[in-house]
C-alpha positions in Angstrom: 0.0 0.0 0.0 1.2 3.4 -0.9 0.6 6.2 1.6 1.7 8.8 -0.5 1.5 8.8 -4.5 5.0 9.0 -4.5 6.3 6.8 -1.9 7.5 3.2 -1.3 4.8 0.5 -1.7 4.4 -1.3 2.1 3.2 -4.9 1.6 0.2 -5.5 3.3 1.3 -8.3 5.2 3.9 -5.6 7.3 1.1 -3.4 7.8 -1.0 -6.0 9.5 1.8 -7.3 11.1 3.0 -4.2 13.0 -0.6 -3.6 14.2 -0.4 -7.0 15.9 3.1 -6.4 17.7 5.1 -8.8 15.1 7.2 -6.2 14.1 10.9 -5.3 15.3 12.9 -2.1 13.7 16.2 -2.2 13.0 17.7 1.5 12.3 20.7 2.3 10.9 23.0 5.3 10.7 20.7 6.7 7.7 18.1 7.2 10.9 20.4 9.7 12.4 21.9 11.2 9.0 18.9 12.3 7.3 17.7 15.1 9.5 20.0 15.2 12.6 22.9 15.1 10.6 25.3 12.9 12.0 27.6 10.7 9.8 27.5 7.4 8.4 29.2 4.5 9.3 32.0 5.4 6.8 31.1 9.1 7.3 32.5 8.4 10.9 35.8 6.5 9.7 36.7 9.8 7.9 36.0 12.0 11.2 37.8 10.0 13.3 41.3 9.5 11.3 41.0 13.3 11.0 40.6 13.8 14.7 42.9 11.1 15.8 45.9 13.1 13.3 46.4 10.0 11.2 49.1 10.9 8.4 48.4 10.4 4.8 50.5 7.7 4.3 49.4 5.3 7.0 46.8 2.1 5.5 44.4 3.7 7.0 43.7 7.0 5.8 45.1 5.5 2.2 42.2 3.1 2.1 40.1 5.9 2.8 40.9 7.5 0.3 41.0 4.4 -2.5 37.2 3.6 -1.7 35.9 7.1 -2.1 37.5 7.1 -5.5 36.0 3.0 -6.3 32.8 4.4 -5.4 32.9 7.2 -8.0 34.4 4.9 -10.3 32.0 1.8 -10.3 29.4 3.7 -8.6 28.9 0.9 -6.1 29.0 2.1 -2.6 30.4 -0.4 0.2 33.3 -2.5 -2.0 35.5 -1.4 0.9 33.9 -1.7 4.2 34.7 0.7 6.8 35.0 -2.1 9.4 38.4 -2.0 7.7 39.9 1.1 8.3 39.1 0.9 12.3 40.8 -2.4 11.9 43.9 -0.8 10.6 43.7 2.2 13.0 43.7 -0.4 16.3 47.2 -1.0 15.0 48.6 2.2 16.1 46.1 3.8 18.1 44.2 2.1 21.5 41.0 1.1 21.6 39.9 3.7 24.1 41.4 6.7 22.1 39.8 5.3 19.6 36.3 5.1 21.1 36.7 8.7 22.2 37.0 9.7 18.8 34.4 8.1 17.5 32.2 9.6 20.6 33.5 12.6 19.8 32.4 12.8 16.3 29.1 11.9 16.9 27.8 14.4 19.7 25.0 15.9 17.9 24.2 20.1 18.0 22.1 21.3 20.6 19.3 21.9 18.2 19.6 18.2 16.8 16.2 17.6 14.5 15.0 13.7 16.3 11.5 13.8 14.1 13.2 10.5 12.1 13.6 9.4 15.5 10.2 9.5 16.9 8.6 8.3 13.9 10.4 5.4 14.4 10.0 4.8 17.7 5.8 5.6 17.2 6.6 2.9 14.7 8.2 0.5 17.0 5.6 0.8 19.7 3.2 -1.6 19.9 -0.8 -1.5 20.6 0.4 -2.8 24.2 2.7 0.2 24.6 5.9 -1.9 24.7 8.9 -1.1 22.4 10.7 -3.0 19.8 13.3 -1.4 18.4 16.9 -2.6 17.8 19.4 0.0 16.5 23.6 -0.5 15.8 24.0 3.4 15.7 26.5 4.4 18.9 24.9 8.1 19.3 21.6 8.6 22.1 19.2 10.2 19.9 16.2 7.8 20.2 17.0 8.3 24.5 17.1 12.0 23.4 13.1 11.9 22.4 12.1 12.2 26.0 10.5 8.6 26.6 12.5 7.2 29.4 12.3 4.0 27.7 14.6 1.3 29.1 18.3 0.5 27.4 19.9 -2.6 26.7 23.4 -3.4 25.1 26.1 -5.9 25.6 26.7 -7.7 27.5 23.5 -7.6 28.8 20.9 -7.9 26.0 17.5 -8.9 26.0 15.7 -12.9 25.2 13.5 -12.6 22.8 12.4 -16.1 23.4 10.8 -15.3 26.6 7.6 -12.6 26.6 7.3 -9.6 27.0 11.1 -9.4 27.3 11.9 -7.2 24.4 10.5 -3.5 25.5 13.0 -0.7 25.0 16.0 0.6 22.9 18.5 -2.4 22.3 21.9 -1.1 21.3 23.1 -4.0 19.5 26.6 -2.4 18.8 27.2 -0.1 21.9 26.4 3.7 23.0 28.1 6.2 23.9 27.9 8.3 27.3 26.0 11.1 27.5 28.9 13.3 27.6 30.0 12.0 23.9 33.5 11.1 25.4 33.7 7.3 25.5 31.9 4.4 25.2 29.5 2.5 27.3 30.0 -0.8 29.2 32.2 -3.0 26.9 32.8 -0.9 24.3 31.8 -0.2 20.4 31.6 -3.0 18.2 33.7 -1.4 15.3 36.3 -3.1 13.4 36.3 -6.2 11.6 37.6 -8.1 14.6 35.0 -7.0 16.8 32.5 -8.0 14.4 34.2 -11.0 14.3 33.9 -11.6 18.0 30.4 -10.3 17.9 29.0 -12.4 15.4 30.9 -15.3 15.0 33.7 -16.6 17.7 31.7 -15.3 20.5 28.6 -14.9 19.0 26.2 -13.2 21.7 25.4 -10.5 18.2 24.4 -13.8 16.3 22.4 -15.9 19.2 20.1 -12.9 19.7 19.6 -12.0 16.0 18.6 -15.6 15.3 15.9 -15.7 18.0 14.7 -12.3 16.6 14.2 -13.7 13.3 12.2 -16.4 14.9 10.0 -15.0 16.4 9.7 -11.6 14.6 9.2 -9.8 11.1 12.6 -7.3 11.1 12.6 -4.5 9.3 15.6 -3.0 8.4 15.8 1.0 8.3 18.7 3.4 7.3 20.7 0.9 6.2 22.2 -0.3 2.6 22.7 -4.1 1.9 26.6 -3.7 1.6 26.2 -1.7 5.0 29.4 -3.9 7.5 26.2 -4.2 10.2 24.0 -5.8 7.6 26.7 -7.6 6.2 28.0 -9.5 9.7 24.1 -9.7 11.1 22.7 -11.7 7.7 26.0 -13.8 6.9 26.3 -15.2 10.4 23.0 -16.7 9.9 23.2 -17.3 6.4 24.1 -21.2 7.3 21.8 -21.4 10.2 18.1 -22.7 10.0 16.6 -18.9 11.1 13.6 -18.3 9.1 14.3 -14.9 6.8 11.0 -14.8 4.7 9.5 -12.2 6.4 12.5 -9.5 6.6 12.1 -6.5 4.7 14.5 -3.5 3.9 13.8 0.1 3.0 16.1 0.8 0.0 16.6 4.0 -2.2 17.5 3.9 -5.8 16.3 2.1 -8.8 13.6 -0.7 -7.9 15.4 -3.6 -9.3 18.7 -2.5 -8.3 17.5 -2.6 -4.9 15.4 -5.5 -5.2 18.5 -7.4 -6.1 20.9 -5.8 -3.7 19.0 -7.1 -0.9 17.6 -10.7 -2.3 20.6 -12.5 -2.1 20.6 -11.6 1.6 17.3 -13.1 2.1 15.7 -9.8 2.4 12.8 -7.9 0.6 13.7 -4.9 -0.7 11.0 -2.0 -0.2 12.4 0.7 -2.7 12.0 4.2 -2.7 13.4 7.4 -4.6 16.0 8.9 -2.2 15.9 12.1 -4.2 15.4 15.4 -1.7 17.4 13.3 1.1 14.9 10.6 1.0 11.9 12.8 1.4 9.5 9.6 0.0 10.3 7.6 2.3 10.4 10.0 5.9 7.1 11.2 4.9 6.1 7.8 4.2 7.5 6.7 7.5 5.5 9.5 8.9 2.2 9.0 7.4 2.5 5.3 8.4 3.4 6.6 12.4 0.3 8.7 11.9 -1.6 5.0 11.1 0.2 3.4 14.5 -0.3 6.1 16.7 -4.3 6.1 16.1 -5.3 3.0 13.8 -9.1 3.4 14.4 -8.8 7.2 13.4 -6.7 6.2 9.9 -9.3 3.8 9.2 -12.4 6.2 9.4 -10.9 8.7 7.5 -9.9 6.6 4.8 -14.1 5.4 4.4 -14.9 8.8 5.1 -13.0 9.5 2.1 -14.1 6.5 0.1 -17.7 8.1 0.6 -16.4 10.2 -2.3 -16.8 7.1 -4.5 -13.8 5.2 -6.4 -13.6 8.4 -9.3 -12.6 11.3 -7.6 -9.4 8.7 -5.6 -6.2 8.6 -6.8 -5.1 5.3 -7.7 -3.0 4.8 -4.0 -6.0 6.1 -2.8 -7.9 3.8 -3.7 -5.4 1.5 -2.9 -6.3 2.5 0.8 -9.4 1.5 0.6 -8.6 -2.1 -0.3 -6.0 -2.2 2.2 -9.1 -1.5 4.5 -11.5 -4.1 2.9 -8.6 -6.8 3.0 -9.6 -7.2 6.7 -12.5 -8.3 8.7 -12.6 -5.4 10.7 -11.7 -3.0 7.4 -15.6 -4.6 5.8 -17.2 -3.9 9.3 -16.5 -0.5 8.9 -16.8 -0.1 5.3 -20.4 -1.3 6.0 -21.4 0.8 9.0 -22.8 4.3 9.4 -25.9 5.9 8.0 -24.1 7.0 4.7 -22.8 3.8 3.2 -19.6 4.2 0.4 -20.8 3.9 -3.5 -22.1 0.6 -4.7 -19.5 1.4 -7.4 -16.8 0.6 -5.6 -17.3 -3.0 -6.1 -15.7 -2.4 -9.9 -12.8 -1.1 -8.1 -13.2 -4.6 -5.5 -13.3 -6.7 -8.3 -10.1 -7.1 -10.2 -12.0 -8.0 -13.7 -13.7 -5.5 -13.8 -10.7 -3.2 -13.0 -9.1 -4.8 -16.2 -11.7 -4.9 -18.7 -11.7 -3.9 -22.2 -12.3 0.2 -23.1 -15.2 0.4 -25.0 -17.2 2.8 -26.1 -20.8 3.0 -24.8 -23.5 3.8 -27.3 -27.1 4.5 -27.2 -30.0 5.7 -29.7 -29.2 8.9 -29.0 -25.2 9.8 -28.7 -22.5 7.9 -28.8 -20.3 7.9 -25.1 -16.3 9.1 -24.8 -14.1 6.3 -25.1 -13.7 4.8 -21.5 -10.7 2.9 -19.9 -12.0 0.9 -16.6 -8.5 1.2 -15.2 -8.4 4.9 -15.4 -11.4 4.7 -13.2 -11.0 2.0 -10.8 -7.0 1.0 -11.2 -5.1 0.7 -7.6 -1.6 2.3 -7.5 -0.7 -1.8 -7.0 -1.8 -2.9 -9.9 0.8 -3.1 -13.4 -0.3 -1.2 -15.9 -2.1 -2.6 -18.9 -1.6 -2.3 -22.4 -3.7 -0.2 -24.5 -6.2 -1.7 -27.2 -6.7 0.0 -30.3 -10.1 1.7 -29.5 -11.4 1.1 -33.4 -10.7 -3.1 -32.7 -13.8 -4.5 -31.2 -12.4 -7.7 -30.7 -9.2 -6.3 -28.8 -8.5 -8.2 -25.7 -6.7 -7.4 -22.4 -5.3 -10.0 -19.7 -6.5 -9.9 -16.3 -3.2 -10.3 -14.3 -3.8 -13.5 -11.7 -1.7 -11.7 -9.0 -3.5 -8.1 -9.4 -5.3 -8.0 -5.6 -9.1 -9.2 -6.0 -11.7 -8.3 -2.6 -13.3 -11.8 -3.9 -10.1 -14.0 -4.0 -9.8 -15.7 -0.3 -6.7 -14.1 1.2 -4.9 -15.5 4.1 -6.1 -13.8 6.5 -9.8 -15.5 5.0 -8.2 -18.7 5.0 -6.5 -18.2 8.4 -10.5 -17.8 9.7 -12.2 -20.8 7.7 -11.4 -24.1 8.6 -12.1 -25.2 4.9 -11.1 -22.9 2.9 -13.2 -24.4 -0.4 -16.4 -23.5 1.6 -16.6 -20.3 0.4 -15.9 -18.6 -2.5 -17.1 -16.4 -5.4 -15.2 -18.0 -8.4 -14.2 -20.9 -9.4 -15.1 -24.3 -8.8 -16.3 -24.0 -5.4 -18.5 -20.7 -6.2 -21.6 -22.3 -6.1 -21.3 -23.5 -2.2 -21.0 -19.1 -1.9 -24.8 -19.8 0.2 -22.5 -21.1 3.5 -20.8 -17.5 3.2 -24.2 -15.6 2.6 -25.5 -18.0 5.9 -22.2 -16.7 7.9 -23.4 -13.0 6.7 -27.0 -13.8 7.7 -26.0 -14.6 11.2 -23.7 -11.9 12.1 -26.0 -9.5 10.4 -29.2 -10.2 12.1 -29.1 -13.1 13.9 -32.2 -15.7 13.5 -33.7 -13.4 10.6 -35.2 -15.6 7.9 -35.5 -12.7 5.3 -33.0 -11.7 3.0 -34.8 -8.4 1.2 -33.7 -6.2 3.5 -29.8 -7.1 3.8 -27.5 -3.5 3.7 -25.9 -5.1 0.2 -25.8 -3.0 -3.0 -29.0 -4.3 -4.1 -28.7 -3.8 -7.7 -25.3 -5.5 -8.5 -24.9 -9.1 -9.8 -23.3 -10.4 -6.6 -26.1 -9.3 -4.5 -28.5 -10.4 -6.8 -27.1 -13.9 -7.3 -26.3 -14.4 -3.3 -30.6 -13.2 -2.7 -31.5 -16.0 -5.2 -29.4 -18.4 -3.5 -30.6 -17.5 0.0 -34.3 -18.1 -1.4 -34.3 -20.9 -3.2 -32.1 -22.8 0.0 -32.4 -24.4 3.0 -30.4 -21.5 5.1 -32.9 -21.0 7.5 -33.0 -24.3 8.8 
């Protein structure tokens, strides 16, 4: 679903998922970059071999200086990790100066912007009020928004095994002090050899992302795929047995660019333009906080707005509306009120109808415009079709089986019916649609006998056809 015409497309399925509490966010340095201004994760290897006086000639600052220069070359960002460079710098430099640098650099302006922050953290909350939120940046924005939410970091980390245990800021990779002088507890996990002990010889970094992706559906913000977190956190589980369907990734650039960048990781990419420093996808991310913060209010105004009838939507706006209708709880209040949305919305519900031939419309009297069904009823989800040549009668156009359908059981549907063949509107198992009409019946209006007065859109087909079938059966008995 798109919240904004031009922003990234959020499945469904994550949607759903973070209303229920099944969702953990993972946020990256692009979290703190975008409007508080803080570096990257490479950003901050520069800063700190400038503050720490390293010469031009050391391995370091050299391989600085040889990945800005592949990046601009081969235009691939992250062939050189940064991991890297701090693993060259522990070689003349102790860890502890080192950490104080890197502290250093990332103390934030008095003025620091943390909206990024508490969208993510309106995001992260769940309809309990308990946070989930994981983060490997070092800085303290997200303790910054004012929440007095508790803190976790290593060595002490939270099981998400056990319930309820997860509710707070989890600092995968260390924080800083509040002074922005040194690090916390055991340190940051910055070069490649504390990766290494993180994620693989020790392995606390591993254990706990394993039971995370067990249990939850991660998504991954601020981050690139060839990002050295992302990199450590999916290859240490890449031979493991932990269950990586339901991880997705907020990506900007070109969609299959970052479709593919993230795939091979196990991960869906969710792309996005990052033009105007990602402005798609914050306000995105904001509109979608608006959603978590107040779900019942998001989902009257978008039937309030579907009152309008499918024609004066834009396609994601329509594509609201379906999102509502996908659920039980969407219909019920699709259904309710004293002004009831346009029967015509059922050409927008139904995904033939969405895809059916332009034609021209003619009576005795005046022939009709030429009329597309897609330009009235298409969903910002939907591909686009091809155009028929408007003089060819006999022009067809496909009906794409994955284009979403109100009438195809989804899984929620099938999650509710034991027998998912009971009930349906096509196909072979159609014509038992009276068990679903019974179902209707009952929760409508209890023993009632009568079907003439049902709130369906009494003219259309479907209400027609599910009336005869009520009638001429055995419902009430």
């Amino acid at each position: 679903m798109l919240f904004l015409a031009d922003g990234p497309s959020i499945p469904d399925d994550l949607l759903l998922a973070r209303d229920q509490g099944r969702v953990i966010f993972f946020c990256g340095a692009g979290v703190s970059r975008v409007r508080a201004q803080l570096p990257d994760f490479f950003g901050l290897a520069s800063q700190v071999v400038a503050r720490l006086g390293v010469e031009q000639n050391s391995p370091a600052y050299r391989l600085i200086h040889e990945a800005r220069e592949i990046d601009q070359r081969v235009g691939i960002p992250g062939v050189i990790s940064a991991d890297r460079v701090f693993g060259l710098l522990e070689r003349d430099f102790a860890s502890r100066d080192i950490e104080e640098a890197v502290a250093s650099a990332l103390k934030p302006p008095a003025d620091c912007d943390l909206t990024a922050h508490r969208i993510l953290l309106d995001l992260a909350t769940t309809p309990e009020g308990t946070v989930q939120l994981v983060t490997t940046n070092f800085d303290r924005l997200f303790n910054d928004c004012g929440r007095n939410l508790r803190v976790w970091q290593p060595p002490r980390l939270p099981n998400p095994s056990l319930p309820n245990e997860i509710n707070g800021i989890v600092y995968l990779h260390g924080r800083s002090t509040s002074t922005y002088t040194a690090a916390e507890n055991d340190g940051f996990v910055l070069s490649s050899s504390e990766f290494g002990r993180a994620y693989l010889s020790d392995g606390w970094a591993t254990t706990f992302i394993r039971e995370i992706f067990r249990k939850y559906i991660v998504v991954f913000v601020g981050y690139t795929a060839d990002d050295p977190p992302v990199q450590y956190l999916l290859e240490a589980l890449r031979k493991t047995s932990s269950n990586r369907e339901n991880a997705y990734a907020f990506q900007g650039g070109d969609h299959d660019d970052a479709v593919a960048r993230w795939r091979h990781k196990g991960v869906e990419a969710i792309p996005y333009s990052p033009e105007d420093t990602h402005a798609a996808l914050w306000k995105s991310l904001d509109a979608w906080a608006e959603r978590a913060r107040n779900p019942d209010a998001w989902f009257t105004k978008v039937v309030d707005a579907s009152k309008k009838g499918p024609t004066a939507l834009q396609p994601h706006e329509r594509g609201k509306v379906a999102h509502v209708i996908s659920t039980y709880e969407g219909v019920k209040r699709f259904c309710e009120g004293a002004v009831i949305p346009p029967a015509e919305w059922l050409c927008v519900f139904d995904k033939y109808r969405r895809f059916e031939r332009p034609s021209n419309s003619i009576s005795l009297s005046n022939k009709e415009p030429y009329v597309d069904p897609f330009d009235l009823y298409g969903l910002d989800s939907d591909p686009l079709p091809t155009k028929p040549d408007p003089e060819d009668n006999y022009a067809k156009r496909e009906t794409p089986s994955n284009a979403w359908d109100a009438f195809e059981l989804n899984h929620l549907d099938k999650a509710a019916i034991r027998d998912e063949n009971l009930t349906a509107f096509r196909g072979h198992w159609a014509n038992t649609s009276r068990v679903l009409f019974r179902a209707y019946i009952n929760w409508a209006y209890g023993s009632q006998k009568s079907a003439t007065s049902l709130p369906l859109y009494g003219g259309h087909p479907i209400s027609r056809h599910l009336i005869r079938t009520f009638n001429s059966s055995s419902l009430g008995s």
